[in-house]
C-alpha angles and dihedrals in degrees: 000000000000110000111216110229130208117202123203105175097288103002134088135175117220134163105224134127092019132328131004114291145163113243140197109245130163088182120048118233133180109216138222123181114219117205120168103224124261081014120132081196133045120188117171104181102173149018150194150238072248097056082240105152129205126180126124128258138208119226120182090257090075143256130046124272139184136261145193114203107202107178091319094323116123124193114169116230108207118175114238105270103356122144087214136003129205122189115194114160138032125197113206085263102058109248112139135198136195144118141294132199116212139157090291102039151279118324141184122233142186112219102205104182091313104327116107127211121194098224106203129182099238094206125140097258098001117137136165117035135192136187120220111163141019123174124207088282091065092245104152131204139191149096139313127177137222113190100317100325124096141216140189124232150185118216123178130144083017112286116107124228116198119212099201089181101078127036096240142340109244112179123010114176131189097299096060094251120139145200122221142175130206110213092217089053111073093172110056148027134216125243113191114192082215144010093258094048141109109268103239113215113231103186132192108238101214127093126253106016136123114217120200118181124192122175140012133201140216082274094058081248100161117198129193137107148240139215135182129234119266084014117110098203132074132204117225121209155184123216119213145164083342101307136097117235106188137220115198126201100175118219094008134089097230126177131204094208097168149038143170136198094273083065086248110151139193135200146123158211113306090218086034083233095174101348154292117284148186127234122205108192118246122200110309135241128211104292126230098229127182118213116248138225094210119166084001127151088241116141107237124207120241108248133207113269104293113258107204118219091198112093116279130273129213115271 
């Protein structure tokens, strides 16, 4: 269902994730719901140059499964034997990644045209693993655990690189750049202009806010969102060129969770209360934009584990 947009110089009235409402925006987007037919649950969690669109789904028969969304067209990818599959990235040549649950744990896996690859971190320790990005080179990122802690990795041509400064690498596109999160630090996440380089911090410079990002594009274009404790709303945003541009859904915890190079995204509610979307930008208006430390020498507190509001992934 397209959703007919109005825009009045920052605001913008959508119907997605329940009823009709008027939003805060500082960018304009046109919005689209995406629900997989016969699902309780819709999660897209990345998208294309394409607009082809990956994420999982829940159905009252049971455990998640994946889905490709080509033009409307929904086709669930389940690996074989597999208890639950997640998909959470797609290159421009169709290859997906994601992760699978079985009897001996969660795994990560690369989908090539239908043949899929378990892609598992080798390290000495090392258990569940999860793939979260690829880019058109076929350089993938994500997360593998050792006991309860997490790290992030590369992994191309099949050797694996860990990056044990950040929890996990969420997003990587065609320059090699990637986005990362550290799950001590609720305020920031990590940007590295390669997959050998120093993570450099960008913090949010409010107090009080948890900021999650998931994917990045050729632009260097960063989406993800933040939300505050005791507060029910979320503001989603895009990063670019060092500053915040906000998307605001009130009274609902809303995530961007993907974006290509278009600067489509797509996301959706963290309770799935109504649906998932996508968001094509509009023209857009002056944006209100916050300055940002970023790679600053700033002491940062030590925060509680971070609790993602995002839907789960499979650990």
């Amino acid at each position: 269902m397209k959703i007919t947009p109005f825009v009045t110089l920052g605001f913008l009235g959508i119907s997605v994730c329940g009823a009709p409402k008027t939003v805060f925006a500082d960018v304009a987007y046109s919005f689209t719901t995406i629900a997989v037919p016969g699902s309780t649950d819709t999660y897209p969690t990345g998208i294309n140059d394409s607009g082809q669109i990956v994420g999982y789904y829940y159905s009252a028969s049971g455990g998640g499964q994946g889905f490709l969304d080509t033009g409307g067209t929904f086709t669930t990818i389940d690996v074989p034997g597999a208890s639950h599959t997640q998909l959470f990235g797609i290159n421009n040549s169709g290859q997906i990644v994601g992760a699978f649950s079985d009897a001996t744990g969660t795994h990560g896996f690369l989908d090539s045209g239908g043949v899929f690859s378990t892609i598992q971190a080798p390290f000495t320790g090392a258990g569940n693993t999860l793939a979260f990005g690829i880019n058109d080179a076929g350089q993938i990122v994500g997360q593998y655990f050792e006991g309860r802690s997490s790290y992030g990795f590369v992994y191309s041509g099949g050797l694996f690189q860990p990056i044990p400064s950040v929890a996990e690498a969420d997003g990587i596109n065609d320059n090699g750049e990637i986005v990362a999160s550290d799950d001590m630090d609720n305020n920031v996440f990590y940007i590295l202009s390669s997959p050998g380089a120093v993570p450099q911090p960008v913090l949010y410079p409010g107090e009080g806010y948890y900021l999650y990002a998931h994917g990045i594009n050729n632009s260097g274009q960063i989406v993800g969102s933040t939300f505050t404790s005791g507060i029910p709303a979320s503001e989603d945003f895009v990063y670019s060129g060092g500053a915040f541009t906000f998307i605001f859904f009130p009274s609902f915890d809303t995530s961007f969770t993907g974006i290509n190079n278009s600067g489509q995204v797509v996301g959706c509610c963290s309770f799935n209360v109504g649906g998932a979307f996508l968001g094509t930008p509009l023209a857009v208006p002056e944006p209100r934009t916050v300055p940002v430390l970023a790679g600053s020498l700033v002491a940062l507190l030590a925060l509680a584990r971070r609790r993602k509001r995002a839907p789960a992934k499979l650990r």
